[in-house]
Residue frames as a rotation matrix with the C-alpha (Angstrom) as fourth column:
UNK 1
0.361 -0.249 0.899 86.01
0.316 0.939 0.134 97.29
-0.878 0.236 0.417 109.10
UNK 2
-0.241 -0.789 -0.565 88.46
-0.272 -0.504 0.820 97.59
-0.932 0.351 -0.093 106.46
UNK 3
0.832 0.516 0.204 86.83
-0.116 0.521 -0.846 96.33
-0.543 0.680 0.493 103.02
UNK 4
0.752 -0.431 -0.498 90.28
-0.462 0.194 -0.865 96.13
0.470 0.881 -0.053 101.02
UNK 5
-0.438 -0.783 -0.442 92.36
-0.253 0.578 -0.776 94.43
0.863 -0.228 -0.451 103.85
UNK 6
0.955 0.285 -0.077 91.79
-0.089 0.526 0.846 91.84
0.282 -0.802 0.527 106.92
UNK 7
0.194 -0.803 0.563 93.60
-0.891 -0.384 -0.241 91.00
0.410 -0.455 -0.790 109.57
UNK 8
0.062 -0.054 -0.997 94.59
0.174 0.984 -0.043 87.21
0.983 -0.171 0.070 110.41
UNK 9
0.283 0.045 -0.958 95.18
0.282 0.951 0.128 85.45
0.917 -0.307 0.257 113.81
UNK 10
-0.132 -0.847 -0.515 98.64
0.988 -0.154 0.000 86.58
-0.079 -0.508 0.857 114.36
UNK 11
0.264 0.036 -0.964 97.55
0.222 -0.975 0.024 90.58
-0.939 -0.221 -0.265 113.84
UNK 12
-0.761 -0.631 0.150 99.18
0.256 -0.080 0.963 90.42
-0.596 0.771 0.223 110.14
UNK 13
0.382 0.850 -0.362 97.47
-0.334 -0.238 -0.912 92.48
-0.862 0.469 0.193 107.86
UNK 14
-0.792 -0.534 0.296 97.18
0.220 0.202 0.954 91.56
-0.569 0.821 -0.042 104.46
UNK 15
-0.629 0.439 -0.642 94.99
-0.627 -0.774 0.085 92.27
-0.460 0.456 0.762 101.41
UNK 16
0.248 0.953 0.173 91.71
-0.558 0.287 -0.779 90.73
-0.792 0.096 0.602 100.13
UNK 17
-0.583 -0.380 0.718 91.98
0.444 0.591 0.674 88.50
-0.680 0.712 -0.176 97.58
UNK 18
0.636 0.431 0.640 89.10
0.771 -0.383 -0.508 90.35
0.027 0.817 -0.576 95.48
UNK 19
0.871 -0.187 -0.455 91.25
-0.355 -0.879 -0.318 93.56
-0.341 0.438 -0.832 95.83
UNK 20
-0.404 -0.866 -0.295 94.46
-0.402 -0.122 0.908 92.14
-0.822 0.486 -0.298 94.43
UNK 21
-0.430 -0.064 0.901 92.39
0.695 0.613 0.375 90.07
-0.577 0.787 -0.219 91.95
UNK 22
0.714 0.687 0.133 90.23
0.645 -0.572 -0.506 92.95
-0.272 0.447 -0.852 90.88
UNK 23
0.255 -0.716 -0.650 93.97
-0.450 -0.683 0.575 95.17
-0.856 0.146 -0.497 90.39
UNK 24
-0.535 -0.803 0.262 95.30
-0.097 0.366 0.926 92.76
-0.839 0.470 -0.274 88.48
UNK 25
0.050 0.568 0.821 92.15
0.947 0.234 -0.220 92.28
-0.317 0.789 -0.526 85.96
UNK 26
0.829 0.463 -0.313 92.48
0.402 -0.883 -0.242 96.38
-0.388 0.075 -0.919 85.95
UNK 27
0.256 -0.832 -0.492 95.86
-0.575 -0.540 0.615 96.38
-0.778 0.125 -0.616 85.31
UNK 28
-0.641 -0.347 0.685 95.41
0.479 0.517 0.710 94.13
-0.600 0.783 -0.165 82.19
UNK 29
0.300 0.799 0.522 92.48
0.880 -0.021 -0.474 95.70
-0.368 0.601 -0.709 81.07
UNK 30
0.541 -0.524 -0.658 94.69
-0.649 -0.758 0.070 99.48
-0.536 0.389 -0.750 80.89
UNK 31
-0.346 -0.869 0.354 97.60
-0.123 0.416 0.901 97.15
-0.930 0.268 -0.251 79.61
UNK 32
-0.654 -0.233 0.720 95.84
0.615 0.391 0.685 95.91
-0.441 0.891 -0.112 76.74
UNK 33
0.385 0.914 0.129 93.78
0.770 -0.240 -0.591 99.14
-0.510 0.327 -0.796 76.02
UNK 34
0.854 0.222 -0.470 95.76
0.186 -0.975 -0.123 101.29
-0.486 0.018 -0.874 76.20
UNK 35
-0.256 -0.926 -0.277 98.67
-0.275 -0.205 0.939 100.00
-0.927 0.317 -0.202 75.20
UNK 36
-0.420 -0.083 0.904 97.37
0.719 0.577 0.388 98.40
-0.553 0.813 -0.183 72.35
UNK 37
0.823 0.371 -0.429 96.52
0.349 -0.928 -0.132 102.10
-0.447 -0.042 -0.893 71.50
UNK 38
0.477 -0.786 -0.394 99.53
-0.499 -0.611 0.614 103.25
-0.723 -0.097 -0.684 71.69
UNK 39
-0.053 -0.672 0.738 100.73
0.134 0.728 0.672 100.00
-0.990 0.134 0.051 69.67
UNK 40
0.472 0.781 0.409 98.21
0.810 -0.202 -0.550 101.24
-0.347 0.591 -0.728 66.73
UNK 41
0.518 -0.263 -0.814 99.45
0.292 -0.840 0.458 104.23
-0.804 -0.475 -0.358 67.02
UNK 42
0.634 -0.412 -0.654 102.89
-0.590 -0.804 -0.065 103.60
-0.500 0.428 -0.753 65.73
UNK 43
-0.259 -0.177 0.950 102.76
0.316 0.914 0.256 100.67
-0.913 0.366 -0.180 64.13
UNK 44
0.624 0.737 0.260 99.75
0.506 -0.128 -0.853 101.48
-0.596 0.664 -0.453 61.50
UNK 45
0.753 -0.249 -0.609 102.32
-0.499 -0.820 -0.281 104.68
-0.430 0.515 -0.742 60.21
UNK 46
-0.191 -0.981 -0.040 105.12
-0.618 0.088 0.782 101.81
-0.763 0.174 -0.623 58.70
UNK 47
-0.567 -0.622 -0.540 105.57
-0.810 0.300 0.504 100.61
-0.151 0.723 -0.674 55.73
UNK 48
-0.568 -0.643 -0.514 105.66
-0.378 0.759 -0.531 97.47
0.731 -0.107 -0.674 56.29
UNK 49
-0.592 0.626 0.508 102.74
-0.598 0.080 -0.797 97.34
-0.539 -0.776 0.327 59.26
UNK 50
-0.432 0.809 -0.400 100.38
0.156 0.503 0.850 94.41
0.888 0.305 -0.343 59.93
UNK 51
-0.391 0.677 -0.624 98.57
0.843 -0.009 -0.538 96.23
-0.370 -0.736 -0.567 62.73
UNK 52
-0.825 -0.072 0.561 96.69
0.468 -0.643 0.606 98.44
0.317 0.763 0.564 60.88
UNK 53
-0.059 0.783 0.619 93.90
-0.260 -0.611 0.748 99.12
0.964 -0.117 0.240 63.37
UNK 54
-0.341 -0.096 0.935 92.88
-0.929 -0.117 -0.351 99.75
0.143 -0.988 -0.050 67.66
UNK 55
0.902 0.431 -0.023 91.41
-0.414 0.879 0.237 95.79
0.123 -0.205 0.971 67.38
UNK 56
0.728 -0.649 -0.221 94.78
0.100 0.419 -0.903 94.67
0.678 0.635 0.370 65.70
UNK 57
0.093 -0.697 0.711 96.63
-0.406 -0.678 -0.612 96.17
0.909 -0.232 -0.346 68.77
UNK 58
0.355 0.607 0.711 94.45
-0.931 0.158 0.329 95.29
0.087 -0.779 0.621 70.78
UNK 59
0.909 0.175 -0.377 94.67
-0.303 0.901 -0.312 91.74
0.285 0.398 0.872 69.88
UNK 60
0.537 -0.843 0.033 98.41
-0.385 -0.280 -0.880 92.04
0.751 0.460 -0.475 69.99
UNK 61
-0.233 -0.333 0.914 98.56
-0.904 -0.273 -0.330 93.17
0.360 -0.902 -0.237 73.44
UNK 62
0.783 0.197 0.590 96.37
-0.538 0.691 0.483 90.25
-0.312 -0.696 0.647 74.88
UNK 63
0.794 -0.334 -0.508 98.59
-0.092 0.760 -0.644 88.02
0.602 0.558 0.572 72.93
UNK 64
-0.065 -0.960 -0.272 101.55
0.032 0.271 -0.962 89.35
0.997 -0.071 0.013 74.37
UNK 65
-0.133 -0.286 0.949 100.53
-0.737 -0.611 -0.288 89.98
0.662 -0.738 -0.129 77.76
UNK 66
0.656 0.217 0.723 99.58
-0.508 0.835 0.210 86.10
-0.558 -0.505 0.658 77.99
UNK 67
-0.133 -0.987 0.087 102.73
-0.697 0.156 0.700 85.43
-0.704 0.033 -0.709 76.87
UNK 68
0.511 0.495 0.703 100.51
0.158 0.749 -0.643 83.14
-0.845 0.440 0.304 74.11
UNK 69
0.127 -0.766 -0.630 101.72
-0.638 -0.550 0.539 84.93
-0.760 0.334 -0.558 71.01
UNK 70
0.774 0.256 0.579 100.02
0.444 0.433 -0.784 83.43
-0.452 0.864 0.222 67.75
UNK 71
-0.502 -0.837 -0.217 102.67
0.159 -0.336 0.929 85.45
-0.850 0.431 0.301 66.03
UNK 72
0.004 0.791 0.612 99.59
0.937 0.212 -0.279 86.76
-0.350 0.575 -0.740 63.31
UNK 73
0.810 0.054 0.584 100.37
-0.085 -0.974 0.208 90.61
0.580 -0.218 -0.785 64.56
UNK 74
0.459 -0.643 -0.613 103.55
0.825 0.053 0.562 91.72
-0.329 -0.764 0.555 65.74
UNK 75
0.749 0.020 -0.662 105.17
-0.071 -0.991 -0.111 95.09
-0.659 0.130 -0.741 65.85
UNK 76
0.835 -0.018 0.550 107.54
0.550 0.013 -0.835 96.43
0.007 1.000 0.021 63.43
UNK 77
0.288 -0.459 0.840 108.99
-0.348 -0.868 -0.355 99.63
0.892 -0.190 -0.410 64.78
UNK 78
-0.574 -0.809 -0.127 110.88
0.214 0.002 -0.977 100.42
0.790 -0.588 0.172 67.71
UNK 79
-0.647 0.428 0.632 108.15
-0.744 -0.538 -0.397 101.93
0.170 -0.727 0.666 69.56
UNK 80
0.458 0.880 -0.122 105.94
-0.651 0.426 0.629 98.64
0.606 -0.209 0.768 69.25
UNK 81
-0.247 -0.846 -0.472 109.21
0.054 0.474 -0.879 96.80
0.967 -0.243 -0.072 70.48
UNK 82
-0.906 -0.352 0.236 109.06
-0.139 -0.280 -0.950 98.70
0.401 -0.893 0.204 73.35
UNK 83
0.010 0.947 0.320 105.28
-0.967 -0.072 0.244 99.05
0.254 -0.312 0.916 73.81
UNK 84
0.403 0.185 -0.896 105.60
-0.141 0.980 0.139 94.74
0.904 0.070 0.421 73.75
UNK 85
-0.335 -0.910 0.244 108.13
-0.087 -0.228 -0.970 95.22
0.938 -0.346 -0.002 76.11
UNK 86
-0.957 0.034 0.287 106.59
-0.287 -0.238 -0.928 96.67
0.037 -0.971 0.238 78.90
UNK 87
0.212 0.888 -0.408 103.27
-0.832 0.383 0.401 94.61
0.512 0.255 0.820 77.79
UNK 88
0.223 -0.410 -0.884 105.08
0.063 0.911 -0.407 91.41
0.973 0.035 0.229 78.60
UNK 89
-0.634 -0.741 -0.220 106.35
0.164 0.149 -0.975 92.52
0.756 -0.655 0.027 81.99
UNK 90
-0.441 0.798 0.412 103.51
-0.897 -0.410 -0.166 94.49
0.036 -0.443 0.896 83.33
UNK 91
0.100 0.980 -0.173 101.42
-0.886 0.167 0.433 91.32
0.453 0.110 0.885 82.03
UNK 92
0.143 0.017 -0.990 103.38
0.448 0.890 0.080 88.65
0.883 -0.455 0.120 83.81
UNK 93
-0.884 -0.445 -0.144 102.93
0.045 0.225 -0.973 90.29
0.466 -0.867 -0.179 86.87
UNK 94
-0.232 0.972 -0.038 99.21
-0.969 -0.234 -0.083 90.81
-0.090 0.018 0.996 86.44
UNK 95
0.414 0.339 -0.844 98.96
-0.377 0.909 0.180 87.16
0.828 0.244 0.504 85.62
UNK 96
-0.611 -0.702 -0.365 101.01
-0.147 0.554 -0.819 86.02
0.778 -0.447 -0.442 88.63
UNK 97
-0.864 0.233 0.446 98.70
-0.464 -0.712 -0.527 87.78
0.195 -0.662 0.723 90.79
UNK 98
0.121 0.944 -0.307 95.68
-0.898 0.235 0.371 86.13
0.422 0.231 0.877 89.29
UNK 99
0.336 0.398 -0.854 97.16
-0.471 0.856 0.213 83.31
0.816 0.331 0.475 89.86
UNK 100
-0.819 -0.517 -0.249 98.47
0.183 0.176 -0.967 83.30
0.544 -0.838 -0.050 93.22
UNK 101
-0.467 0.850 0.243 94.76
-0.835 -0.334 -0.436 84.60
-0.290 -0.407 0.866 94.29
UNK 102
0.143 0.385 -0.912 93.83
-0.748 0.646 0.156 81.54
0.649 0.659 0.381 92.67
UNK 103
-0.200 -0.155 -0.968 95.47
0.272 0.940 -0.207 79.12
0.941 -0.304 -0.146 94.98
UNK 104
-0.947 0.168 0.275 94.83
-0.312 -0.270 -0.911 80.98
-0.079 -0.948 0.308 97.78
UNK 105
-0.368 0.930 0.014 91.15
-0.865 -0.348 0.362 80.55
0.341 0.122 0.932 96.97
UNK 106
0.328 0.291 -0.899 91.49
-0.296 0.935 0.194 76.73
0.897 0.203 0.393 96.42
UNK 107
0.999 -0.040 0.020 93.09
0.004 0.530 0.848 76.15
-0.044 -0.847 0.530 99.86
UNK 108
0.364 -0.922 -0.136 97.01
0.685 0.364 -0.631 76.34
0.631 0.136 0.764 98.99
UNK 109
0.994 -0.085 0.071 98.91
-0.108 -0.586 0.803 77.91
-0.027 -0.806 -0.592 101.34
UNK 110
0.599 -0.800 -0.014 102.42
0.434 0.340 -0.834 78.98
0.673 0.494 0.551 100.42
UNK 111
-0.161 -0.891 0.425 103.50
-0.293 -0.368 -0.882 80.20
0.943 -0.267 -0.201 103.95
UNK 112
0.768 0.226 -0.599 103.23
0.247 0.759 0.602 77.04
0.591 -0.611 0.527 105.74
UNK 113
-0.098 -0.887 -0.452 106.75
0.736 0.241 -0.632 78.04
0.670 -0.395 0.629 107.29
UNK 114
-0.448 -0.224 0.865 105.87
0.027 -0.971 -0.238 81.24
0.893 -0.084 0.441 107.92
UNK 115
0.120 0.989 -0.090 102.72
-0.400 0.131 0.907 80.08
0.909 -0.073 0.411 109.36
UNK 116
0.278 -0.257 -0.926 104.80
0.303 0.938 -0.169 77.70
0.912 -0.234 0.338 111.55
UNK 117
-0.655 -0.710 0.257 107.21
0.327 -0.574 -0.751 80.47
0.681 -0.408 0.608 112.71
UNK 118
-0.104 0.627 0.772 103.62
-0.319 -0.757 0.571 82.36
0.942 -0.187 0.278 113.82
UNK 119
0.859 0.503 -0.095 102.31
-0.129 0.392 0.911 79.86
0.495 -0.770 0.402 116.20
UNK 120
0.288 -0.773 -0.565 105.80
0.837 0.490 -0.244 79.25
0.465 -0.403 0.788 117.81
UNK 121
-0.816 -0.402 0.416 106.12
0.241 -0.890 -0.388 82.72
0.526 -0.217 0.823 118.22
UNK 122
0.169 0.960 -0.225 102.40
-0.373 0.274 0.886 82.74
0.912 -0.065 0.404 119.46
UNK 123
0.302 -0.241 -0.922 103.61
0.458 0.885 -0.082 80.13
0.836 -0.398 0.378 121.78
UNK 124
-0.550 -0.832 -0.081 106.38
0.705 -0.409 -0.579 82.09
0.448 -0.375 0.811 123.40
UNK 125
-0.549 0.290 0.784 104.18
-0.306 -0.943 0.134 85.16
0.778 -0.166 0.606 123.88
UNK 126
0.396 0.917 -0.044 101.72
-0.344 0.193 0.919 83.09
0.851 -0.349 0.393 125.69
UNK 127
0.478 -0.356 -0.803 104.20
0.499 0.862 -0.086 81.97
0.723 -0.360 0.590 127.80
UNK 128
-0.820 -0.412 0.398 105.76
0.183 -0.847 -0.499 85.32
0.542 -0.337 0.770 128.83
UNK 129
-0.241 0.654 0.717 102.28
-0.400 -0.740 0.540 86.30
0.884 -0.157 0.440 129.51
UNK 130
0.619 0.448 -0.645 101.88
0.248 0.667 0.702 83.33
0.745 -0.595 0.302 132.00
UNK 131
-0.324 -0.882 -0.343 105.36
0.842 -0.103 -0.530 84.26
0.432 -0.460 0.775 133.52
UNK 132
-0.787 -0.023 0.617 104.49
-0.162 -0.956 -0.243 87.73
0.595 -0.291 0.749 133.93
UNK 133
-0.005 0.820 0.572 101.30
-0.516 -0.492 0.701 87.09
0.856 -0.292 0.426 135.81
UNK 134
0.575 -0.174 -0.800 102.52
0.701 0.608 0.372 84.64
0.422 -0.775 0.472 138.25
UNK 135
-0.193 -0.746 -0.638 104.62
0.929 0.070 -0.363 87.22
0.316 -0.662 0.680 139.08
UNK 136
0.622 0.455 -0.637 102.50
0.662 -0.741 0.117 90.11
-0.419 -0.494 -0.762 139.27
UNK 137
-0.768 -0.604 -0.212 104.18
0.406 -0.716 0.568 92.33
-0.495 0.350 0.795 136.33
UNK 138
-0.123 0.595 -0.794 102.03
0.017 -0.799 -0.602 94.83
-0.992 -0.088 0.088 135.27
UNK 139
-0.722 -0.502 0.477 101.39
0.563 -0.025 0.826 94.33
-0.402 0.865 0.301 131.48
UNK 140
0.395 0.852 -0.345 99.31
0.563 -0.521 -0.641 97.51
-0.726 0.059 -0.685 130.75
UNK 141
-0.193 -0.760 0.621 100.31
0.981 -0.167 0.100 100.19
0.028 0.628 0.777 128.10
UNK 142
0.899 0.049 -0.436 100.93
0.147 -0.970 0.195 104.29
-0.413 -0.240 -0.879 128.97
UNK 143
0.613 -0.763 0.206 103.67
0.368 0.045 -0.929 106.20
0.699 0.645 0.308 128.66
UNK 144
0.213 -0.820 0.532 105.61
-0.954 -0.057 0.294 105.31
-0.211 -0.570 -0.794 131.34
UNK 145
0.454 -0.170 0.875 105.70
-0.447 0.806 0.388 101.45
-0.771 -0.567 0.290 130.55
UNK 146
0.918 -0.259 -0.299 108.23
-0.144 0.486 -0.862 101.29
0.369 0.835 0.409 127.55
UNK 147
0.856 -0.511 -0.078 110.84
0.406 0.572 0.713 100.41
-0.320 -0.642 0.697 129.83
UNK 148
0.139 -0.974 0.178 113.70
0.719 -0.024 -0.694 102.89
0.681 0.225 0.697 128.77
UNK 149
-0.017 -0.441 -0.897 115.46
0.999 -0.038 0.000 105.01
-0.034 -0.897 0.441 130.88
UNK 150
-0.475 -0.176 -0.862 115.57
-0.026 -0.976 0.214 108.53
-0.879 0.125 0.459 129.04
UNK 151
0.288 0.803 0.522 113.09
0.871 0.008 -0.492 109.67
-0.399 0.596 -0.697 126.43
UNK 152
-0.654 -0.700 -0.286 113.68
0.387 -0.635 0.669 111.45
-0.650 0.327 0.686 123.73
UNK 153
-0.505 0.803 -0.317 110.39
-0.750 -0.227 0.621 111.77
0.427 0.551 0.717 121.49
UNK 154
-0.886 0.441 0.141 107.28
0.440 0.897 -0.037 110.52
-0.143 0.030 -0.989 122.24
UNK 155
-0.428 0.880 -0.204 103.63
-0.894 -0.445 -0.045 110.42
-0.131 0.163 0.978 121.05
UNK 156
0.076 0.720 0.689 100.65
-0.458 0.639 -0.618 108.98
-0.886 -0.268 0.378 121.09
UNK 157
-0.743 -0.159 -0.650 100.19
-0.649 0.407 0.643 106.11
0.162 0.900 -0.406 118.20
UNK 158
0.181 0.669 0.721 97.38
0.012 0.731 -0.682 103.98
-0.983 0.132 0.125 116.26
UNK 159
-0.951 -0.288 -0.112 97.09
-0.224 0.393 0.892 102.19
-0.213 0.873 -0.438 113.12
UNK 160
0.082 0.813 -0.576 94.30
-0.532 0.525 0.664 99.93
0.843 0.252 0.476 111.40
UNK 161
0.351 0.257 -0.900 95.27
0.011 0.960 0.279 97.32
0.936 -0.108 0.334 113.66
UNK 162
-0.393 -0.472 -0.789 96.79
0.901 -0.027 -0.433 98.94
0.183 -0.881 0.436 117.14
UNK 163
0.508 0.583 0.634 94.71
0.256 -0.805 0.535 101.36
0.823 -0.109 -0.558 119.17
UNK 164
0.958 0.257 -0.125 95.47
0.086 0.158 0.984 102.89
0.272 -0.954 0.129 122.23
UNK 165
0.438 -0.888 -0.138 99.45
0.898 0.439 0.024 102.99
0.040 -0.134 0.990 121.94
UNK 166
0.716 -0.581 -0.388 102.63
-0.493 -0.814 0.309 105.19
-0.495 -0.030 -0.868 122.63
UNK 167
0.762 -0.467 0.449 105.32
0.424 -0.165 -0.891 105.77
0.490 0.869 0.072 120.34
UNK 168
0.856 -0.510 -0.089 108.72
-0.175 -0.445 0.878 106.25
-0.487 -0.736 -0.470 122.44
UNK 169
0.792 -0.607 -0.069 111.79
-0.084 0.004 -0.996 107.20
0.605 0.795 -0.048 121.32
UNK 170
0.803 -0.025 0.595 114.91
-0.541 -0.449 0.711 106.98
0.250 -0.893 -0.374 123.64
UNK 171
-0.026 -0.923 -0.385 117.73
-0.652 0.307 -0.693 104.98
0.758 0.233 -0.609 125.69
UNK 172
0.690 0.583 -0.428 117.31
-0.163 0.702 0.693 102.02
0.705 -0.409 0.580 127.49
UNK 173
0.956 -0.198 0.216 119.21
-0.214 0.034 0.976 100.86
-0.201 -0.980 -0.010 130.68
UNK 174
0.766 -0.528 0.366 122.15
0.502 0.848 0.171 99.99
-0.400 0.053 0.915 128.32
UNK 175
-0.144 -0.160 -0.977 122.64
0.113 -0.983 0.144 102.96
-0.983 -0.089 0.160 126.96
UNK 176
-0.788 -0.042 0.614 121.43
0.573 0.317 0.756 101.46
-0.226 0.948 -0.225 123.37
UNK 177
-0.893 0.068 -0.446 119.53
-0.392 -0.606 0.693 103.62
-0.223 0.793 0.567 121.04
UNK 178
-0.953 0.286 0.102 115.84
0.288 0.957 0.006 102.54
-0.096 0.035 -0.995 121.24
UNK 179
-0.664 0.738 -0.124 112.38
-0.695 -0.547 0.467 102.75
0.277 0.396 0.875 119.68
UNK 180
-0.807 0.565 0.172 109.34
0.099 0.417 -0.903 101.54
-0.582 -0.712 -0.393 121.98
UNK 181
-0.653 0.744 -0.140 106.18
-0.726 -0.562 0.397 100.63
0.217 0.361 0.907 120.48
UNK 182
-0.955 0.237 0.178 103.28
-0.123 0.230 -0.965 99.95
-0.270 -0.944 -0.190 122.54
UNK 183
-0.347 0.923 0.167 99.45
-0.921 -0.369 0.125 99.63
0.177 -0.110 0.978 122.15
UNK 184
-0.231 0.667 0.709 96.45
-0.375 0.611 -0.697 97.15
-0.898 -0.427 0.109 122.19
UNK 185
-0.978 0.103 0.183 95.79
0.206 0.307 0.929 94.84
0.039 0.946 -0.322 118.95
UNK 186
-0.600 0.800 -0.009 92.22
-0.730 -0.543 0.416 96.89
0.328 0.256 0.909 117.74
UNK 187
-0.215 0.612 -0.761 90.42
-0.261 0.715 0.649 93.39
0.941 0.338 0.006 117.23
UNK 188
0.091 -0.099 -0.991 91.67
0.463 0.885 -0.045 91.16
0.882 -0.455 0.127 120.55
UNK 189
0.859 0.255 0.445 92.58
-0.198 -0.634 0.747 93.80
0.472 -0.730 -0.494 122.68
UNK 190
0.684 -0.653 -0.324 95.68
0.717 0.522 0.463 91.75
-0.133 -0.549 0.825 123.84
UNK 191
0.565 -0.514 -0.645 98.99
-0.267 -0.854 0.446 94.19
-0.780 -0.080 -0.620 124.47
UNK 192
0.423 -0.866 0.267 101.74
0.714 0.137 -0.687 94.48
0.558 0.481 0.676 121.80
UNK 193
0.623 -0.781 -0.039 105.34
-0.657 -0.550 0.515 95.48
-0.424 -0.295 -0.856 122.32
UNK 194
0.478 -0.805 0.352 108.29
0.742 0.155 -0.653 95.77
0.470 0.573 0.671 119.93
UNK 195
0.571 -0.614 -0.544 111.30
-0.148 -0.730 0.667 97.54
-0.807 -0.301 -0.508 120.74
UNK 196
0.676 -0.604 0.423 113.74
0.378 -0.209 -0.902 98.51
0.633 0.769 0.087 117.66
UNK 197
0.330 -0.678 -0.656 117.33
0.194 -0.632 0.750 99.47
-0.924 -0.375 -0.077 118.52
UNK 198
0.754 -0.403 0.519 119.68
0.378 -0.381 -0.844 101.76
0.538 0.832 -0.135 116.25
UNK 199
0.352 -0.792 -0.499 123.12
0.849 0.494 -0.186 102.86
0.394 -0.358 0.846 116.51
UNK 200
-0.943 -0.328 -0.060 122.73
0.333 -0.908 -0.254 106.90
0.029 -0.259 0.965 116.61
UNK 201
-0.315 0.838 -0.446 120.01
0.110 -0.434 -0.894 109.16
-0.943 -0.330 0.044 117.32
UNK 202
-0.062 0.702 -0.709 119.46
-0.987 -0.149 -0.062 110.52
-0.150 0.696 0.702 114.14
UNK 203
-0.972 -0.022 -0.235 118.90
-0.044 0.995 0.086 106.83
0.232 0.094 -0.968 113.11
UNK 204
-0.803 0.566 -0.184 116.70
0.587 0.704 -0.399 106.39
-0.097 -0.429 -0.898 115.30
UNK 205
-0.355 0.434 -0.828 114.87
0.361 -0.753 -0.550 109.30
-0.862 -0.494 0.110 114.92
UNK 206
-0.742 0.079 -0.665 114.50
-0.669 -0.027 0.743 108.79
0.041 0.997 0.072 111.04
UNK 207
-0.791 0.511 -0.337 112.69
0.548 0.836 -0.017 105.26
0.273 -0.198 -0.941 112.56
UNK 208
-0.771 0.358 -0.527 110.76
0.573 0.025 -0.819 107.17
-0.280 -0.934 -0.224 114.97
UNK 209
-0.599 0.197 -0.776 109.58
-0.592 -0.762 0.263 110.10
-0.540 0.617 0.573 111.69
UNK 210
-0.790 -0.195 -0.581 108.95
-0.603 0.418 0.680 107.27
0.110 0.887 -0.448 109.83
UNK 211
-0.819 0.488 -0.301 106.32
0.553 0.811 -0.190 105.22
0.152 -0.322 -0.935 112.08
UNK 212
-0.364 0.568 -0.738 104.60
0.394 -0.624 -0.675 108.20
-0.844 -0.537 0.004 113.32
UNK 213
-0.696 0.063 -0.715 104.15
-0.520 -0.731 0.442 109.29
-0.495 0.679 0.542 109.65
UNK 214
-0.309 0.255 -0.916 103.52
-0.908 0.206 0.364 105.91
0.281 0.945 0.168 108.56
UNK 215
-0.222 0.011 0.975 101.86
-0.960 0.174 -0.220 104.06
-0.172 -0.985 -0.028 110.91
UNK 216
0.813 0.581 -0.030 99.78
-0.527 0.713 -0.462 101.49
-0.247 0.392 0.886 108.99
UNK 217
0.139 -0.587 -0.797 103.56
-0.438 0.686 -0.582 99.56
0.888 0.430 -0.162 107.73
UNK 218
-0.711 -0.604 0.360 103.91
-0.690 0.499 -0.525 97.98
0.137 -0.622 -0.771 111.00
């Protein structure tokens, strides 16, 4: 079992809500340490400076990275400019986060469509599968059963979430450019199969480098 990601229904992995909230509290807590460090830094050495210590910077940062901005402390120089800068951006995506993990918690759900798309698609599969067994198609997975005609690479393949699979590069009965992937969803056991086409080999064969390297993005 994976402790920083789960797998829904439809096989879709996705990440925990404590690990994206716990990033995002980590990625304010560097934001406003360290930058407000850095803000100290080279603020404190002007003139003209009202941050004159690592609190004052501190302070600064939280201000700016919750976009609040009491406007008590604010930089001077060019380098706090910038340091605000990439405070402000870093921190509104650290706050988005928080707060998209938020509704998720409470019950919102912002990919009702998606969600929609699943079970229709869901649907369909279940239907193929019903087709295929009335007729007595074979829906097992080896590597003979990625249905192309001429193989060009192939290997064995697993992920977090597909055991048991082959990885098939090749040309199908059309003569189209095509990448077979096969296995067994870990959890359900039920088959998958995707086929990718591409228009040249190398293409495909960048696809085929690319899955086998990096299995876990599908």
């Amino acid at each position: 079992m994976n402790i920083f990601k789960k797998v829904d229904e439809f096989g879709v992995q996705e990440l925990r809500l404590w690990t994206i909230a716990a990033t995002c509290v980590l990625l304010l807590a560097v934001l406003v340490s360290v930058l407000g460090y850095a803000m100290y830094h080279f603020e404190s050495a002007a003139g003209n400076a009202n941050i004159l210590s690592w609190r004052d910077g501190a302070w600064t940062l939280s201000m700016i990275v919750t976009t609040i901005g009491f406007g008590d402390f604010y930089p001077v120089t060019d380098y706090g400019r910038a340091i605000a800068w990439v405070g402000v951006t870093f921190g509104a995506i650290a706050l988005g986060g928080l707060v998209g993990v938020g509704a998720k918690a409470i019950g919102f759900d912002s990919g009702i469509q998606n969600r929609e798309l699943k079970n229709q698609q869901c649907e369909i599969l279940r239907k193929l599968e019903a087709v295929e067994e009335h007729m007595g198609l074979d829906n097992t997975v080896d590597e003979n059963s990625n249905l192309l005609d001429y193989i060009i690479e192939q290997a064995e393949y697993e992920s977090d979430m597909l055991v048991d699979g082959w990885l098939t590069a090749g040309l199908d009965s059309a003569g189209q450019y095509t990448l077979s992937i096969e296995a067994y969803h870990r959890e359900t056991g039920i088959p998958y199969k995707r086929w990718f086409q591409e228009t040249c080999e190398r293409d495909l064969m960048r696809l085929y480098n690319h899955y086998l390297e990096r299995a876990d993005e599908l």
